[in-house]
C-alpha positions as a Python dict, from the first residue, in 0.01 Angstrom:
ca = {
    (1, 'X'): (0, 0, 0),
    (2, 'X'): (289, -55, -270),
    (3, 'X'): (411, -410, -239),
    (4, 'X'): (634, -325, -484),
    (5, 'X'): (975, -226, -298),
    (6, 'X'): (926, -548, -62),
    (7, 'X'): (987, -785, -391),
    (8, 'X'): (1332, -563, -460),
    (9, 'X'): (1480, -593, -108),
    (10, 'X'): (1346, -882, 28),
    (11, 'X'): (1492, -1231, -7),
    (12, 'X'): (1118, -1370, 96),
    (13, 'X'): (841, -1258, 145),
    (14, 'X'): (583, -1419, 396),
    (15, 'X'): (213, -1397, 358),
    (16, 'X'): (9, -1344, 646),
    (17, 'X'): (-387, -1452, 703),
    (18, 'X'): (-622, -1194, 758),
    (19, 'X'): (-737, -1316, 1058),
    (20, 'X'): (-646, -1209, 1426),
    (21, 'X'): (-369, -1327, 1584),
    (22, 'X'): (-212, -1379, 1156),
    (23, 'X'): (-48, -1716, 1104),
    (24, 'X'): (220, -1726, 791),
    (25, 'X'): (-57, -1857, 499),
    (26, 'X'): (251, -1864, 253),
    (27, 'X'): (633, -1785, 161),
    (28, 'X'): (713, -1672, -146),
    (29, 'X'): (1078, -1656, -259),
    (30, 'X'): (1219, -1362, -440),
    (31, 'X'): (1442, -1505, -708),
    (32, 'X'): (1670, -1137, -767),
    (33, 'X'): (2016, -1196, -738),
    (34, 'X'): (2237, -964, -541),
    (35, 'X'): (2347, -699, -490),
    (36, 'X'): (2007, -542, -603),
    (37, 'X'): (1936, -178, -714),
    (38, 'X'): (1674, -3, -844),
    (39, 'X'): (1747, -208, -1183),
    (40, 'X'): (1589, -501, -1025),
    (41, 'X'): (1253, -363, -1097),
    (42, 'X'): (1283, -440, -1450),
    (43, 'X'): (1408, -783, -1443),
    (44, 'X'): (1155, -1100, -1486),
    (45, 'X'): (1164, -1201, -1152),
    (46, 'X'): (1034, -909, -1023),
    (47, 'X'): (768, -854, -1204),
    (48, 'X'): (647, -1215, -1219),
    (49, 'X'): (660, -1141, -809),
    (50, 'X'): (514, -809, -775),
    (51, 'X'): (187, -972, -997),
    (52, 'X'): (158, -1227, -761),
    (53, 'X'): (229, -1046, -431),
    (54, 'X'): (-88, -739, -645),
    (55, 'X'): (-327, -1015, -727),
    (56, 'X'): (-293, -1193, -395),
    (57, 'X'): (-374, -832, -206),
    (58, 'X'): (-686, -762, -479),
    (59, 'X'): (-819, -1086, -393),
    (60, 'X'): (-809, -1043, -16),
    (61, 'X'): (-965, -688, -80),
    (62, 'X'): (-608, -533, 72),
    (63, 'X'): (-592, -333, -268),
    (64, 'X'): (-903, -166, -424),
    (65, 'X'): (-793, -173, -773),
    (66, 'X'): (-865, 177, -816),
    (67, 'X'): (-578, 474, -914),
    (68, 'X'): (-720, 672, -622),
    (69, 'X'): (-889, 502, -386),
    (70, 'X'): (-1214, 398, -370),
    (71, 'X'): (-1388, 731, -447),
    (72, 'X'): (-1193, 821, -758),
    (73, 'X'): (-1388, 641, -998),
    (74, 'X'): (-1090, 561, -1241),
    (75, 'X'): (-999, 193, -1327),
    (76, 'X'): (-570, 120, -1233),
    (77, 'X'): (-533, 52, -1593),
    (78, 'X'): (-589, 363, -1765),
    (79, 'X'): (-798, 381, -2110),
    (80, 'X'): (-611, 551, -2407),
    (81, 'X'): (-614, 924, -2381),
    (82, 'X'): (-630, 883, -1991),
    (83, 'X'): (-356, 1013, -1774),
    (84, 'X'): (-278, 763, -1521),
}
C-alpha cells in the first residue's frame, strides 16, 4: 500500500481505526495548494504528510517496513552499495 498519491490529490485525508465496524480516529489536512500535479510530490507539505500518513501505517503494522515484503529480508532504507 502506497499512501503516497492520497497526500497529492486529496484535500484530507481521514484515518480510520483498525477495528470492525472503523470509526474516523483522525483527519489530517493536506496543506498543497491547487491545481496540483505531479510537482506536488516535491513540495514540503507533502512530504511532511506522506511521513506522517508512513509512520502512522508502520505503527499500526499496515506497512512492514520491508522493500519486499515480509520475506525479502532487505531493510526500506537501503545500505550504501545496495540497490533499492
Amino acid at each position: 500500500m502506497d499512501p503516497h498519491p492520497t497526500a497529492v490529490f486529496r484535500d484530507r485525508l481521514g484515518l480510520l481505526s483498525g477495528s470492525r465496524p472503523g470509526r474516523i480516529e483522525r483527519v489530517m489536512p493536506i496543506g498543497l495548494p491547487r491545481p496540483r500535479g505531479l510537482e506536488a510530490r516535491r513540495a514540503r507539505e507533502f512530504i511532511d504528510a506522506a511521513e506522517t500518513i508512513t509512520s502512522i501505517f508502520l505503527e499500526r503494522g499496515v506497512l512492514s517496513g520491508k522493500i519486499g515484503g515480509p520475506s525479502d529480508g532487505r531493510t526500506a532504507t537501503p545500505t550504501p552499495g545496495e540497490s533499492p
